[in-house]
C-alpha positions as CSV (number, residue, x, y, z in Angstrom):
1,X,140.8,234.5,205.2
2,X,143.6,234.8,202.9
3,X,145.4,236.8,204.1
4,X,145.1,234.7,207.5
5,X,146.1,231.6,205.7
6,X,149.5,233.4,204.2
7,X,150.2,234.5,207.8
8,X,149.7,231.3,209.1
9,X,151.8,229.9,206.1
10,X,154.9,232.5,207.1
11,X,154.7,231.8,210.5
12,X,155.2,228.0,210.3
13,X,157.7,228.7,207.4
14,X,159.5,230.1,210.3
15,X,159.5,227.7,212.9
16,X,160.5,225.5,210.5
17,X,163.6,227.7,209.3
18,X,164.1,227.9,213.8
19,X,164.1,224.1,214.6
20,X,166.2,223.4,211.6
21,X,168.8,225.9,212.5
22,X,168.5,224.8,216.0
23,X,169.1,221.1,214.7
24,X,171.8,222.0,212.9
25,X,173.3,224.6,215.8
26,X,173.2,221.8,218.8
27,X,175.0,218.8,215.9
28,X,177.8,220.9,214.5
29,X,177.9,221.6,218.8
30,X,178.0,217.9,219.8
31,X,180.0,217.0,216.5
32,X,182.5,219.9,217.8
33,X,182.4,218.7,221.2
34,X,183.1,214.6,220.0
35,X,186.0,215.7,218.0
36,X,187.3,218.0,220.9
37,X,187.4,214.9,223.5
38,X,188.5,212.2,220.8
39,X,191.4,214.5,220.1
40,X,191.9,215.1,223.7
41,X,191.7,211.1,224.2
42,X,194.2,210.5,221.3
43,X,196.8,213.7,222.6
44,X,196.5,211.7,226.0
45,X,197.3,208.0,224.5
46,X,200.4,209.4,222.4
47,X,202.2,211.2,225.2
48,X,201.7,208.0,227.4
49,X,202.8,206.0,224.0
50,X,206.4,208.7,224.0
51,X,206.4,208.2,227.6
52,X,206.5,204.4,227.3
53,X,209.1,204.8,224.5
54,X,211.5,206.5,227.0
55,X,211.4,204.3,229.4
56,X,211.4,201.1,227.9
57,X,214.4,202.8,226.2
58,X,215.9,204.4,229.3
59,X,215.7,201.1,231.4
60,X,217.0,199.0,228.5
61,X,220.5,201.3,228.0
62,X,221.1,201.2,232.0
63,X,221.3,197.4,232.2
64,X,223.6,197.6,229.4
65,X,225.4,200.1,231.3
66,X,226.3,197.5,233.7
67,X,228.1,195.3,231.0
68,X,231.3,194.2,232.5
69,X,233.3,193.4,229.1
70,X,232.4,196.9,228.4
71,X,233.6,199.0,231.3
72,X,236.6,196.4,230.7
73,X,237.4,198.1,227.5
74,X,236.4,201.5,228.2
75,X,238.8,201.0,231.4
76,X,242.0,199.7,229.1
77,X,241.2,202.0,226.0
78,X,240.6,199.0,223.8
79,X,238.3,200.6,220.9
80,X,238.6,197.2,218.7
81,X,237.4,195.5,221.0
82,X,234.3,198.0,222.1
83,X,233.5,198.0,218.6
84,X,233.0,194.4,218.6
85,X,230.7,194.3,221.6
86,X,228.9,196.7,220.8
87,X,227.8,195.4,217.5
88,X,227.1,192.0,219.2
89,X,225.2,193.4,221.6
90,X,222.8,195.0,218.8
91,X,222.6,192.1,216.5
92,X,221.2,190.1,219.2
93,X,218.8,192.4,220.4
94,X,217.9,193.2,216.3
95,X,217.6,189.3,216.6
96,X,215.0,188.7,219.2
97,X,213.5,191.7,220.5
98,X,211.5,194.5,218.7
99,X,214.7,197.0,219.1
100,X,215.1,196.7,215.1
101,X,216.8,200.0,214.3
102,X,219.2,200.2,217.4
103,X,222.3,202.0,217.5
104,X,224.9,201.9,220.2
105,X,227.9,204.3,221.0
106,X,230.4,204.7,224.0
107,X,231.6,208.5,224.6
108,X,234.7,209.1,227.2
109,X,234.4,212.0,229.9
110,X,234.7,214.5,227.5
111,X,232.2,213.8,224.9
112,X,235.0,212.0,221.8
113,X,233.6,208.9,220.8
114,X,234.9,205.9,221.9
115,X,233.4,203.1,220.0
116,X,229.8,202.5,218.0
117,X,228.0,199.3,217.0
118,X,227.2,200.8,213.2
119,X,230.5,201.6,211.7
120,X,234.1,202.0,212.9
121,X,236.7,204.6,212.1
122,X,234.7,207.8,214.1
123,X,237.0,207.0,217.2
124,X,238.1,209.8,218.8
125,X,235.6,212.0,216.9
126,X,234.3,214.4,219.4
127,X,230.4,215.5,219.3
128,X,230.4,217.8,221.8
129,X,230.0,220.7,219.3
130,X,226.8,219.7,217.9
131,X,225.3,218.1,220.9
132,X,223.8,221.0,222.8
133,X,222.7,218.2,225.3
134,X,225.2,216.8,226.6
135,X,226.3,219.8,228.2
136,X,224.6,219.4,231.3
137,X,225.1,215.9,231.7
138,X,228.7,216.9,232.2
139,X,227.9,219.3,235.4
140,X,225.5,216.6,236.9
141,X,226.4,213.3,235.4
142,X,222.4,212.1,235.3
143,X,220.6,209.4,232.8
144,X,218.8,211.0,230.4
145,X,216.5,209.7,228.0
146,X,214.5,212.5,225.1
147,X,214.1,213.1,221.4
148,X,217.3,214.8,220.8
149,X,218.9,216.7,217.8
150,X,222.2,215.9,216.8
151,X,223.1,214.7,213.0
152,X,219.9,213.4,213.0
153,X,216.6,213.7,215.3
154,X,216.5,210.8,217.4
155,X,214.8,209.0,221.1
156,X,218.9,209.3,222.7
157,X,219.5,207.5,226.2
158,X,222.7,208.8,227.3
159,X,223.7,207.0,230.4
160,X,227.1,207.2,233.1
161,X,229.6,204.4,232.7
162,X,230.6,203.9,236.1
163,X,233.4,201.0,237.7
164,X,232.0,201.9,241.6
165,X,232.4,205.8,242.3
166,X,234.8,206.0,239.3
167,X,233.0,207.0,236.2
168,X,234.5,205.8,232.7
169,X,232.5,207.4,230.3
170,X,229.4,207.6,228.8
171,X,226.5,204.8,227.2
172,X,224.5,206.2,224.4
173,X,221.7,204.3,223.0
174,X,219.7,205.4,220.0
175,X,216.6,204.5,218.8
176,X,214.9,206.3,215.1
177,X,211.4,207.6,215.2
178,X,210.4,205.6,211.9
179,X,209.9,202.5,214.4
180,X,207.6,204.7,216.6
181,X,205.9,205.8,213.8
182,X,205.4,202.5,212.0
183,X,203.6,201.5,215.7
184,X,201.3,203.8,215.0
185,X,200.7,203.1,211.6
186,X,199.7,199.8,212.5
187,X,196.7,201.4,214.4
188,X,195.5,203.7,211.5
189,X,197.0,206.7,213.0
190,X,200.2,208.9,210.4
191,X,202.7,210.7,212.5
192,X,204.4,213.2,210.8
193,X,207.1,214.2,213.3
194,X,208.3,217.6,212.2
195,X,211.6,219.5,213.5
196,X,212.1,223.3,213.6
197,X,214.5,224.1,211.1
198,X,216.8,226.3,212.8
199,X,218.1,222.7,214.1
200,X,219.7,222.1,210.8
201,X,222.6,224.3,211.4
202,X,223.7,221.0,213.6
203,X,221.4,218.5,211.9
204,X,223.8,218.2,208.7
205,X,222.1,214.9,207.7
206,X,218.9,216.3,207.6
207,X,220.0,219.2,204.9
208,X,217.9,216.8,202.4
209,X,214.7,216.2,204.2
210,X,211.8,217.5,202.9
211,X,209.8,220.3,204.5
212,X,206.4,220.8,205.7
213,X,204.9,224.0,206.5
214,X,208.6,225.4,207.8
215,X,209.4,222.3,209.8
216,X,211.7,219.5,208.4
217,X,210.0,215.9,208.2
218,X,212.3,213.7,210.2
219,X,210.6,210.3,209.9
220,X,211.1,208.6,206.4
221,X,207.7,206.4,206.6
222,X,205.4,209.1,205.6
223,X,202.7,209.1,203.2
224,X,203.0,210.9,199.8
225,X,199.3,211.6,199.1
226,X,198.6,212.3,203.0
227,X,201.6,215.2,202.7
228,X,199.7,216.8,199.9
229,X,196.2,217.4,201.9
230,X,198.5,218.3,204.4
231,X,200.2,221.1,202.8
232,X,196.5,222.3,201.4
233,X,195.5,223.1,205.5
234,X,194.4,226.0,207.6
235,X,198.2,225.7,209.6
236,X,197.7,228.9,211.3
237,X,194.0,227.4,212.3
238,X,195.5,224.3,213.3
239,X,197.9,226.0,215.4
240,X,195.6,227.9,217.4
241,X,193.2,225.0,217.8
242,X,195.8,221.9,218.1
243,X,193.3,219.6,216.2
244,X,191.1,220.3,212.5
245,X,188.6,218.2,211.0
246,X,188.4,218.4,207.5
247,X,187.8,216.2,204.7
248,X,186.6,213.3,207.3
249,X,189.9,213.2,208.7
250,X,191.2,214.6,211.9
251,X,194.6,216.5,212.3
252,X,196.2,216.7,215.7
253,X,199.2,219.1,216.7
254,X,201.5,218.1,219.7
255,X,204.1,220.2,220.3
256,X,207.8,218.2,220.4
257,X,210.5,218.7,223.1
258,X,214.0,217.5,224.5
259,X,215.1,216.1,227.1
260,X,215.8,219.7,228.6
261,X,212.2,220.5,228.1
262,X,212.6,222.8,224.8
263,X,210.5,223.0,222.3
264,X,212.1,221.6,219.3
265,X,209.3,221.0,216.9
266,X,205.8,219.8,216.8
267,X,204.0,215.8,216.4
268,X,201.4,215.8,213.6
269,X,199.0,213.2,214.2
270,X,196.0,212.3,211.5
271,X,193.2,209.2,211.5
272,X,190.7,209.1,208.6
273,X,187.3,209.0,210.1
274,X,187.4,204.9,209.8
275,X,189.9,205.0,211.8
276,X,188.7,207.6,214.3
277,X,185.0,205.5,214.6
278,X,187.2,202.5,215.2
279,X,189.0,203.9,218.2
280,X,185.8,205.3,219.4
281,X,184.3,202.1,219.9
282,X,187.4,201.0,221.4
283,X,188.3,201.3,225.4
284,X,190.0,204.6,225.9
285,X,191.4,203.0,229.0
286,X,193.8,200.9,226.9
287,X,196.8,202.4,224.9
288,X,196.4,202.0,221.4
289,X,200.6,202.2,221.6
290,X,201.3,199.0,223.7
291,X,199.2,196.3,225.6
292,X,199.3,198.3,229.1
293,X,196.2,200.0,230.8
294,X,196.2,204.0,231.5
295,X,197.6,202.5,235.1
296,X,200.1,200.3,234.3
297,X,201.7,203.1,232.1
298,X,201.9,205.4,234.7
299,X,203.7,202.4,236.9
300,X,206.1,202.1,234.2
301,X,206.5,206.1,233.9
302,X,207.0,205.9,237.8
303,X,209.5,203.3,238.0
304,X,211.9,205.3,236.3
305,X,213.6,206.6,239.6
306,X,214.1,202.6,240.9
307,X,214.4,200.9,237.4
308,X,215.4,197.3,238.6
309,X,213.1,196.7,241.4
310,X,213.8,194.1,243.4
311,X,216.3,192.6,240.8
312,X,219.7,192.7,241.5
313,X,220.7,194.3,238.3
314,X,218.9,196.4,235.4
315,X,220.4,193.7,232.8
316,X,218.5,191.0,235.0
317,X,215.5,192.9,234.7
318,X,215.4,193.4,231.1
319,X,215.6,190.0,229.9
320,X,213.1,188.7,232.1
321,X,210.6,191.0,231.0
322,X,211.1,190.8,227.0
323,X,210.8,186.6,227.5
324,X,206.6,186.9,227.5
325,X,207.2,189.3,224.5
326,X,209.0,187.3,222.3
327,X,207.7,184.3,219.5
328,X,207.9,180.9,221.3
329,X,211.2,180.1,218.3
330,X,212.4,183.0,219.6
331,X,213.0,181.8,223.1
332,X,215.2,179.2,223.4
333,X,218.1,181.3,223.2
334,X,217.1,184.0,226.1
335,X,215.6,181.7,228.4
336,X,218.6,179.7,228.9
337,X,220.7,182.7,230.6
338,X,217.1,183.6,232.1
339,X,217.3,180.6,234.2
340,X,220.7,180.7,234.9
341,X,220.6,184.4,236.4
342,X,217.8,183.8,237.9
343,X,219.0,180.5,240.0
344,X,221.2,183.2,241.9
345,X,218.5,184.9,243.5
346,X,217.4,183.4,246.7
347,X,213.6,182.3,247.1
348,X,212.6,185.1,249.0
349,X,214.0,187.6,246.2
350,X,212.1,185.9,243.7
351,X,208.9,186.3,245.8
352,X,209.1,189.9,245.9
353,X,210.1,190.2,242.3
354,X,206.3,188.0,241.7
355,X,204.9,190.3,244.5
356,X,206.2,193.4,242.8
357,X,204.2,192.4,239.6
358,X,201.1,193.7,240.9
359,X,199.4,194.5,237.3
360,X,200.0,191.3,236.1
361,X,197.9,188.0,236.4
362,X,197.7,187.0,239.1
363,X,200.6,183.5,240.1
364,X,199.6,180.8,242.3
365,X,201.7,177.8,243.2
366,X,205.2,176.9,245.0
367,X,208.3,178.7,244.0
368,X,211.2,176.5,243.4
């Protein structure tokens, strides 16, 4: 009886030892499988998030590539006077829009600079030599828009300056990634973005940067104590894997390249698990980078190839569409020259620009 009763003990011992390892085999599986689609969720969001970033970038340099006072200048070889527009063009967008670290330069046909919007004296400078880039752009004479090396890893727009067939040069407008990167703080999520550094043979203001794990830290608005746990990781795990979960916080690895389609580095991407529950709950339809659905990114992506629509210009286009994004103080000033561009379209123009909206909300009433 005895010995019955010790058999009987063993043998529920191990069922017990069975449905706990079970247990624990099927929620390390689902937990695996959660963090694999929440990574897979966040990868998608940031790469629409970069796409939106070129674009909204892309769009904004060729309206300004239609500035007459510019092509003026360029035309005449008057590099006081480009200077000057140039940095009153970016003080008023620093002003009223959310462009806050917005630089500006004008290149002639063969790559010397003509005139920038940050400092003066680089005239005639050329950048051809470190600006691997902007060798194709010669042959085909394309807008471009990509994270580009040159003295410093940057989102570049680089954009033909034409007067009709003639072209006069070059529009080059450039953007840092702190301000993408502070966007995302704002959500709970650190980006690290991190250049190979074989670039630093051209990248001579980068010689100082720190390092991290062999790639140079480009973005200054990093955090100290998150850089520590991060050199204290599995890299060659998180490499093979592209996301780790350790410490309740996730690490995501998106590789980085140009404009040309190179791989130039990698994106590090890490939420602490608060923040990873809170995006969770949240819609995965909606970008945690901007106020657009999935869609309506993927309209903005498309409209690339016909940037102004049914507006007659790209500058039109851009200052109608940062009015509803601006503080009401802010307004006063833009919707001014709003109305009196607009007031040159005809009424059926201005239908098709409402039509054209189709994302929006939707407009009832008479157009006047």
């Amino acid at each position: 009886m005895k010995q019955l009763n010790k058999i009987s003990l063993w043998v529920t011992f191990l069922v017990l030892v069975i449905l706990l390892a079970s247990v624990f085999f099927f929620f390390t599986k689902n937990e695996k499988d959660r963090l694999a689609r929440l990574s897979d969720h966040v990868t998608s969001n940031f790469e629409a998030g970069l796409a939106y970033e070129m674009s909204d970038l892309l769009s904004f340099s060729m309206a300004l590539a239609e500035d007459g006072g510019l092509k003026n200048t360029l035309s005449s070889g008057d590099e006081a006077k480009g200077h000057e527009i140039l940095t009153r063009i970016t003080q008023r967008f620093r002003k009223y829009t959310h462009l806050k670290s917005l630089r500006i330069q004008v290149l002639t046909l063969d790559f010397f600079i003509f005139a920038r919007s940050w400092d003066e004296g680089y005239e005639g400078m050329p950048i051809w030599w470190f600006r691997e880039d902007l060798r194709k752009l010669k042959i085909n004479k394309k807008p471009k828009v990509g994270m580009e090396v040159g003295r410093l890893l940057t989102f570049k727009a680089t954009i033909p300056i034409y007067s009709g067939k003639k072209l006069l040069g070059y529009l080059e407008v450039i953007k840092f990634v702190d301000e993408f990167a502070e966007k995302l703080n704002k959500k709970g999520i650190d980006l690290f973005v991190l250049m190979d550094e074989k670039y630093l043979k051209q990248a001579e203001l980068m010689k100082n940067f720190p390092f991290l794990h062999g790639y140079v830290i480009a973005n200054h608005t990093i955090n100290p104590y998150l850089k520590k746990k991060i050199k204290m990781l599995d890299w060659k795990k998180l490499e093979e894997e592209s996301y780790l979960y350790e410490k309740k916080r996730l690490y995501i690895l998106e590789s980085m390249y140009n404009g040309e389609g190179e791989k130039i580095g990698v994106y590090l991407l890490t939420l602490s698990k608060e923040a990873l529950d809170e995006y969770e709950k949240s819609n995965h339809r909606r970008s945690f980078f901007t106020q657009f659905s999935d869609e309506d990114m993927e309209q903005v992506v498309a409209n690339w190839k016909h940037p102004y629509g049914s507006f007659k210009s790209g500058y039109d286009k851009d200052l109608v569409a940062l009015l509803p994004k601006l503080n009401k103080e802010d307004k006063t000033a833009l919707e001014a020259e709003a109305k009196e561009i607009l007031r040159e379209y005809s009424k059926e123009e201005l239908i098709d620009i409402i039509l054209q909206n189709n994302y929006n909300e939707k407009k009832t009433g008479v157009v006047k």
